[in-house]
Residue frames as qw, qx, qy, qz and C-alpha x, y, z in Angstrom:
[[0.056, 0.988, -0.123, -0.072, 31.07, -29.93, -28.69],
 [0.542, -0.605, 0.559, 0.169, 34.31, -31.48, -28.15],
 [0.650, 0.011, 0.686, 0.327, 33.77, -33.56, -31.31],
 [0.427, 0.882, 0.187, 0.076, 32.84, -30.71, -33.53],
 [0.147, -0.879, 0.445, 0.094, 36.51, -29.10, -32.22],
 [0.693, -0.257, 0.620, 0.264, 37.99, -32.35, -32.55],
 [0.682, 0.459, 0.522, 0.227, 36.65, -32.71, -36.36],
 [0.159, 0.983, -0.061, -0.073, 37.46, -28.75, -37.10],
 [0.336, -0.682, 0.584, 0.283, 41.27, -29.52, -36.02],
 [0.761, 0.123, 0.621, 0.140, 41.33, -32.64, -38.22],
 [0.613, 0.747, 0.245, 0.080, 39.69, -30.78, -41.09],
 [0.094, -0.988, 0.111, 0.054, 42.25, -28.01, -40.55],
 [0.046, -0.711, 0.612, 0.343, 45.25, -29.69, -40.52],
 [0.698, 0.332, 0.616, 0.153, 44.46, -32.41, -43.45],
 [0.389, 0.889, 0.229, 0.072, 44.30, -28.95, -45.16],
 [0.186, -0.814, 0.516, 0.192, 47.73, -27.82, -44.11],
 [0.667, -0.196, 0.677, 0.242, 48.99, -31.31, -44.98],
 [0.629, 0.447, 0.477, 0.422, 47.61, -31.21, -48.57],
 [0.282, 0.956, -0.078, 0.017, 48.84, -27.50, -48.79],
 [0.488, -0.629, 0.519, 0.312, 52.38, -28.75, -47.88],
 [0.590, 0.067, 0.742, 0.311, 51.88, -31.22, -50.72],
 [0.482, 0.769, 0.329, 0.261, 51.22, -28.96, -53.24],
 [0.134, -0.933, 0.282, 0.179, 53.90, -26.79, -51.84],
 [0.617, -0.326, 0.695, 0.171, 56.57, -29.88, -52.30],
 [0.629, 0.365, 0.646, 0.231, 55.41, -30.34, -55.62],
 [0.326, 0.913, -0.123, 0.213, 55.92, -27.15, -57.25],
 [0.416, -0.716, 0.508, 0.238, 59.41, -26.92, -55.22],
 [0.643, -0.204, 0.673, 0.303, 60.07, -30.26, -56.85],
 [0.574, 0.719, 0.361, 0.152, 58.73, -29.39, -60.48],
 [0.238, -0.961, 0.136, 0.050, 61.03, -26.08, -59.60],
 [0.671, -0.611, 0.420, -0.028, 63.65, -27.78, -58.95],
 [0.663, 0.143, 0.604, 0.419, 64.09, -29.91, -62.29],
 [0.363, 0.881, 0.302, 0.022, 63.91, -26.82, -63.80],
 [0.131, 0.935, -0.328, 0.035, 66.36, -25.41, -62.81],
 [0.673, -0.357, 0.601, 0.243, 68.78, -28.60, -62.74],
 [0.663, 0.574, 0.464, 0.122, 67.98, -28.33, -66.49],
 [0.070, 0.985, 0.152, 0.049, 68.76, -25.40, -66.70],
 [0.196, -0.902, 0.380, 0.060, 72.20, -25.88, -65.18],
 [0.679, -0.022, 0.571, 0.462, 73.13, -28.66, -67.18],
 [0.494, 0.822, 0.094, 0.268, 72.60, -26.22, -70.52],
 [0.171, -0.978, 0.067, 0.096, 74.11, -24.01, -68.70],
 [0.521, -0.477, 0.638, 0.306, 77.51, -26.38, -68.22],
 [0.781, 0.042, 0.555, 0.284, 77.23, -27.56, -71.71],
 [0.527, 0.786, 0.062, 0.317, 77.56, -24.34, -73.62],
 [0.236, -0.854, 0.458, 0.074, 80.69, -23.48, -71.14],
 [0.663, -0.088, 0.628, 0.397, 82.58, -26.73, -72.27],
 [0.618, 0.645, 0.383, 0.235, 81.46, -25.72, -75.42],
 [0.006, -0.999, 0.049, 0.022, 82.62, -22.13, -75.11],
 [0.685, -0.556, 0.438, 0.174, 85.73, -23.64, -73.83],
 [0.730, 0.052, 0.617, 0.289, 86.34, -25.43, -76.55],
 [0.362, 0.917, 0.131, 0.109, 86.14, -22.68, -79.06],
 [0.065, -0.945, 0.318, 0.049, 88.07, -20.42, -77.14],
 [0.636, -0.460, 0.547, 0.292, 90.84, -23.12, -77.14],
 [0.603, 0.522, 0.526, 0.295, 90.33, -23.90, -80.99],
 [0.308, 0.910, 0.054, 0.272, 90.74, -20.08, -81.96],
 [0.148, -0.933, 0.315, 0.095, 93.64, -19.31, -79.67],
 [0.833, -0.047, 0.539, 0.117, 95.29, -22.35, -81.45],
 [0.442, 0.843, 0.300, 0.066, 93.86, -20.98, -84.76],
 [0.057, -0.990, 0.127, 0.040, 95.55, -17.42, -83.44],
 [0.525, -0.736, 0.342, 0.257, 98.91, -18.97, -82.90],
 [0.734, 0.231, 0.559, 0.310, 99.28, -20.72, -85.79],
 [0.325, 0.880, 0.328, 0.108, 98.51, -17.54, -87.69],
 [0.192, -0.877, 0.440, 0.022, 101.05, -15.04, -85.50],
 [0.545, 0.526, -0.521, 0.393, 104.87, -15.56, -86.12],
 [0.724, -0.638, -0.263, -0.005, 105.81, -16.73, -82.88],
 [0.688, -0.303, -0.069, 0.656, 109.15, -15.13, -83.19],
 [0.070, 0.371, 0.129, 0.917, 108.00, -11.52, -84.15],
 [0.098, -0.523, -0.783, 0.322, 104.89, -11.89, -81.11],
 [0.258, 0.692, 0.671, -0.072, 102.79, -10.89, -83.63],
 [0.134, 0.892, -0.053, -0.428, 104.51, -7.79, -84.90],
 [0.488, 0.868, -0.060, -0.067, 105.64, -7.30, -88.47],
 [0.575, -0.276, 0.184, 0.748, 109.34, -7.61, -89.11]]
């Protein structure tokens, strides 16, 4: 009896163990997703950046800087 309880616990947590490991693996699969995810994320803000710096360049170049931007 004692070794049927013994083998039950065993079975029991061998099963927890390999449900941890399939927990850990999706986390980690998870996980490079969304590290992907936040490098796009950073490389269309530089990017964005860089526009916005390119057009307000653009913009100044365009405006009279001694009329700020209004008709004479």
């Amino acid at each position: 009896m004692a070794a049927e309880n013994h083998d039950e616990r065993f079975q029991q947590h061998a099963e927890m163990i390999q449900g941890l490991a399939r927990m850990f693996a999706a986390q980690h699969d998870f996980n490079q997703r969304v590290t992907l995810a936040i490098e796009r994320i950073e490389q269309t803000l530089a990017e964005v950046k860089t526009m916005q710096a390119d057009m307000k360049n653009l913009l100044a170049r365009m405006i009279e800087q001694g009329t700020n931007g209004r008709e004479a």
